[in-house]
C-alpha positions, 0 to 999 in steps of 0.5 A: 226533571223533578217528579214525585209519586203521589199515590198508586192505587191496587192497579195504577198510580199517579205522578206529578211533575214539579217546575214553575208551570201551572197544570201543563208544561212540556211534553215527556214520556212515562217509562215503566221498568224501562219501557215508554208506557205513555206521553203528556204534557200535563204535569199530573199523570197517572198511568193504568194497566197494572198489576196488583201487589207488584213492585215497579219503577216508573221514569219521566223524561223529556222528550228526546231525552234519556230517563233516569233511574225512576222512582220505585212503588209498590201497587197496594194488594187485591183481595179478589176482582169481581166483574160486575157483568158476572152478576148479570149486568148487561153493559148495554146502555138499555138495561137497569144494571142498578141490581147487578151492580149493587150485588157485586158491590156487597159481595166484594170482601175487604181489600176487593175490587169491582170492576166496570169493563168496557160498556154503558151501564145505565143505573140508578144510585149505587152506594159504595162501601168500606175498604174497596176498589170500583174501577171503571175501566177505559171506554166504561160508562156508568149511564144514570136513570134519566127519572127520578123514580129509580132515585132513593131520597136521603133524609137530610136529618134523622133524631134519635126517637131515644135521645133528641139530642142525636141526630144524623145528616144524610143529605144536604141542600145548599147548607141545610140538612134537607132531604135530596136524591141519593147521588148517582155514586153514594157513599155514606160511612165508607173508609178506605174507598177507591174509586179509579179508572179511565171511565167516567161517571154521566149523570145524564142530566140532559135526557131527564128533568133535573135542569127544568126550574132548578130552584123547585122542590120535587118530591125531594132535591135535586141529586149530586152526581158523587156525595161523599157523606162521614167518609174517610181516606177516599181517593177518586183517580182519574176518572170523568164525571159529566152532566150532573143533576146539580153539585158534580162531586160533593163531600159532606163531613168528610176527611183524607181525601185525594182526587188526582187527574180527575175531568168534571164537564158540565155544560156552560148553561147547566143550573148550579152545577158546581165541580168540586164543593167539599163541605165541612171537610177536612184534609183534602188535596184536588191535584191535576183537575180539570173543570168545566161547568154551569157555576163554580169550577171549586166552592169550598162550603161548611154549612149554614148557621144550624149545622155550624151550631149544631154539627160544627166542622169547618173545612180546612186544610186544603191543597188545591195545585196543577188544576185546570177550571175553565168556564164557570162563574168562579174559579176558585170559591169559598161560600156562600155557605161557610158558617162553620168556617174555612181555613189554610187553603192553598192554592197553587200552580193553578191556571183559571181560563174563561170564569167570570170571577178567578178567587171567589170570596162571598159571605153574608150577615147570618152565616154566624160567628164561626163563619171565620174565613181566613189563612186562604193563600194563591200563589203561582196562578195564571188566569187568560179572559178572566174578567174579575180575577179577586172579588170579596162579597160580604152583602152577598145576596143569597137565600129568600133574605137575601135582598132584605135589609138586615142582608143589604145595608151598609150601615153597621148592624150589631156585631152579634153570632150571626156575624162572619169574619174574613181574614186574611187573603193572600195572592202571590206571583198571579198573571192575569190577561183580559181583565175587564171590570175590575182586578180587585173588588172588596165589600166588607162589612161595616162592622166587621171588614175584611182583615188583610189582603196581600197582593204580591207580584201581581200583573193584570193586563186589561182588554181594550176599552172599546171591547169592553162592557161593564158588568157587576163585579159584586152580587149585592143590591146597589153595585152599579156596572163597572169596567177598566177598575184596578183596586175597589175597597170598601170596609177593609182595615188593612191592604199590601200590594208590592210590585204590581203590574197594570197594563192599559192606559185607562185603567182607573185609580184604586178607590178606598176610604181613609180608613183602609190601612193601605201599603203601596210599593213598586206599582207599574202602569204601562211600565211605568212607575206610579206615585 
């Protein structure tokens, strides 16, 4: 069996298995300097429970088999180890711990740990620093105030009264630089952050008023469940965050960071509750995750127009492998707010199980040129009762100008700085299973279509006709409801499919105009073999 070490934090470390699975395989065991520490079947596994600065081995093997030599690592060193109960939290669940907590955090010296044993620890925004550890160990649950009264606002943008031309943004909502709730787990400036652990994070969104209309502004916005702000080399390990206000984990302007083995559980009905929206950050790797929400699984975002003008940044270089995103509207996304671009994504080994919409690409006239989305790459990805695995929306209907003219039409606007782009697209070696509207639905911009899409190896196995309703695959004005679509294309210069596999006897011929630079090579419906 292939693995490889992917991290050890001051008191754990995470592995990966590599075989052709997506998420989960086989089942193995976890030895630890020669002893059985665990069993899984997923193909990221982090193992807790140790001890700092010491040196191990750690060993998967398939069950019934011997494990061979291992892999040696050294846990990082730990300056001290603060409990937070020993600063008067109270762990009961009844209690505002946010004082307690917050002490331990300032006093923690460089290199520290602060540590959450078993308990509840209801709290408010709590604001992590530089080079440290929080561990939330097994069967701790730090518990948000469910009123907004315990919450400070972050200003979403503060100038320099010396100098105009400085400004620094602490918050964010929906691409703008406006003022929100601090999040429950804040860290804004931090560099070199652990947070890790077999606990979990619960906004407790349910017991307050987050969810209640969503889309009004109340004293400030709604708060992230973790915002990450300007931080740099950050790993979250293992952890669960649940019931978010709205966004669960959202980095902002931020660099190096790992989320290994994490769970997000949001319920299916919770308003905008995204999983994972790094916005505007680079270098980011998302391994073994499991998401489950109220809206996209993962949207990768870089701002609207003003902060990609002003504060430009794209998000780029990500690593996206072994994830699990069930439930949601998207699997994975990129948008709507992208104006200062998205670029190399990778995503790999991935199974999508019950979204809506599988890869999720949607832009709109506004978001400028630098809104350049391109080099965004899937491969070896599984989707089951997927209904619109690939869709691609440049009319995407966002924003109060959403449904205006200049947003809607299909006529050619002036191609101008407020023109995105969309690149290239590439899907390798992706089965889908209970397809039902459409495989492939494309709307590009007349003046400026989406460059290339790359379909490689792709199988879509559609549910019966009968079963079947028809629903928009695009949220733009005058899509009518579709089902039983294979390709649907519409200003886009360029497309390659090779060997492409669809199985239902009524799947409808691929729709595009002449226009489209269209490659077709080893298409299959039902087995057999197509013109």
């Amino acid at each position: 069996m292939k693995y490889q070490i992917i991290d050890a934090t001051v008191r754990s470390v995470t592995v990966e298995r590599i075989n052709d699975d997506n998420y989960e395989s086989t089942p193995c065991t976890v030895y630890m300097n020669g002893c059985a520490v665990r069993e899984s079947e997923k193909n990221v596994i982090t193992v807790f429970g140790l001890e700092p600065d010491t040196e191990y081995r750690i060993a998967l093997a398939e069950k019934g088999e011997e494990p061979d030599p291992g892999l040696s690592f050294r846990t990082k060193k730990e300056t001290i180890l603060l409990n937070v109960c020993k600063f008067g939290a109270c762990a009961d669940g009844t209690h505002d711990d946010t004082a307690a907590i917050q002490a331990a955090i300032a006093c923690c010296p460089k290199g520290g740990t602060v540590w959450f044993p078993k308990g509840t620890y209801l709290s408010g925004p709590l604001f992590a620093g530089s080079d440290m550890t929080l561990w939330i160990d097994k069967d701790a649950v730090i518990l948000g105030q469910a009123d907004r009264s315990h919450y400070p606002i972050l200003p979403g943008m503060v100038r320099d009264i010396y100098d105009n031309d400085h400004e620094i943004s602490y918050a964010s909502w929906e691409g703008n630089p406006l003022d929100c709730f601090a999040a429950l787990m804040t860290a804004v400036n931090a560099e070199n952050l652990t947070i890790m652990g077999e606990g979990t994070i619960d906004g407790n969104a349910p017991a307050g008023d987050w969810w209640v209309n969503p889309k009004v502004r109340r004293i400030a916005w709604r708060p992230r469940l973790m915002f990450l702000n300007s931080c740099r080399n950050v790993t979250v390990q293992g952890i669960t965050v649940r019931n978010s206000p709205s966004w669960t984990i959202h980095p902002y302007y931020s660099s190096d960071l790992r989320f290994l083995d994490i769970t997000v559980q949001n319920p299916y009905d919770s308003p905008n509750t995204d999983g994972f929206d790094p916005e505007s950050c680079r270098n980011v790797l998302l391994l073994g995750a499991r998401i489950s929400v109220g809206d996209d699984c993962i949207a990768i975002k870089s701002g609207k127009l003003y902060m990609a003008r002003a504060h430009y940044q794209p998000s780029e270089n990500f690593e996206i492998r072994n994830c699990s995103l069930e439930k949601g509207h998207g699997s994975v996304t990129m948008g709507s707010e992208n104006a200062g671009g998205i670029r190399n994504v990778h995503v790999t080994h991935c199974r999508f199980l019950g979204t809506d919409r599988g890869v999720r690409i949607k832009t709109r006239r506004g978001r400028g040129e630098r809104s350049v989305l391109t080099d965004l790459v899937f491969e070896h990805i599984s989707m089951k009762d997927v209904f619109m695995p690939i869709t691609v929306n440049m009319h995407y209907s966002c924003d109060p100008d959403g449904h205006s003219e200049y947003v809607q039409s299909q006529l050619p606007a002036p191609k101008d700085y407020r023109t995105p782009t969309v690149g290239t697209i590439t899907l390798k070696d992706v089965k889908c299973a209970g397809v039902s509207v459409s495989l492939v639905c494309v709307c590009g911009l007349p003046e400026s279509p989406v460059e290339k899409i790359i379909l490689e190896n792709v199988s879509a196995e559609y549910v019966p006709a009968e079963e079947r309703s028809p629903y928009v695959p695009l949220m733009m004005d005058g899509f009518e409801p579709v089902s039983g679509e294979s390709i649907w294309l519409k200003n886009v210069k360029e497309l390659e499919v090779r060997n492409m596999h669809l199985y239902g006897s009524d799947i409808k011929d691929p729709k595009f105009g002449s226009d489209v630079r269209a490659e077709f090579s080893d298409v299959y419906i039902d087995g057999k073999q197509t013109a």
